[in-house]
C-alpha positions in Angstrom: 32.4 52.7 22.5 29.3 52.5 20.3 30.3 48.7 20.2 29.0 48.7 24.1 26.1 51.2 23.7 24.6 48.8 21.4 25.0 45.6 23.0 23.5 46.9 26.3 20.8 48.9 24.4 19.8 45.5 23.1 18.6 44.7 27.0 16.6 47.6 26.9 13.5 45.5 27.1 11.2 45.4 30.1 11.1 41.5 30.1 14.8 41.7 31.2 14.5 43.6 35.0 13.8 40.2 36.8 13.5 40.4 40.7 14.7 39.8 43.1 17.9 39.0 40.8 18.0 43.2 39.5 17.8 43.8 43.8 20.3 41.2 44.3 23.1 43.1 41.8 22.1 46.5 43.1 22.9 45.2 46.7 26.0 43.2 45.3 27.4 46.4 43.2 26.9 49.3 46.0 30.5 49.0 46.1 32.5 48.7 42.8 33.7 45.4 41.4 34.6 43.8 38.2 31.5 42.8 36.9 32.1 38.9 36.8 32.6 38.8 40.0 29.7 40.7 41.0 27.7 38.6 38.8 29.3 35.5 40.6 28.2 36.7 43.8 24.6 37.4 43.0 24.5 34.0 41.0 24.6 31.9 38.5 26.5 34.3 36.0 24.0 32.5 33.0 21.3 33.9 35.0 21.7 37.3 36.5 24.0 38.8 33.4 20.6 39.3 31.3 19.4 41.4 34.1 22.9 43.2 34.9 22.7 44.6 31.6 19.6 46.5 31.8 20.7 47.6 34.9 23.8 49.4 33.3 21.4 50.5 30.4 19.4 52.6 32.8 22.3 53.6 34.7 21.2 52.2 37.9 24.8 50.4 37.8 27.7 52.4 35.6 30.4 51.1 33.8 32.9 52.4 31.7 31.4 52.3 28.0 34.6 54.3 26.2 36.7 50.9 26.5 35.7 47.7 25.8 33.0 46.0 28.5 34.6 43.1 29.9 34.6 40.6 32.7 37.0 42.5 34.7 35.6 46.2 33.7 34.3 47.9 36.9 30.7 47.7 37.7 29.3 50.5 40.6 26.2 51.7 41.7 24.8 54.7 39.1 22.0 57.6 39.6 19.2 56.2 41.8 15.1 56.1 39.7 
């Protein structure tokens, strides 16, 4: 969905990859889960959601873009930098 692209394109921005929260959700998403929870378990959600995002951008972490992104929509790990 170009709804999705856009919204994570917005997080494009280098100011976004904070550490050690972007390590933290690399770590927490090596195996796939819904990406609240993943968020919940490398955080505060507030917190670590600005950096998931960039993440996904890059495609460090994939997600499926062709349906809406959601709480529950599955978070993995992506290509590796």
């Amino acid at each position: 969905m170009v709804r999705n692209v856009r919204w994570l394109a917005g997080y494009r921005h280098p100011r976004h990859w904070v550490e050690p929260a972007a390590s933290r959700l690399r770590e927490v998403f090596a195996e796939p889960l819904p990406l609240m929870d993943g968020a919940a378990e490398a955080g505060e959600p507030l917190a670590v959601l600005p950096v998931l995002f960039p993440l996904l951008w890059s495609h460090e972490l994939t997600v499926d873009v062709s349906v809406p992104l959601r709480g529950g929509s599955l978070v993995a790990s992506g290509v590796s930098r």
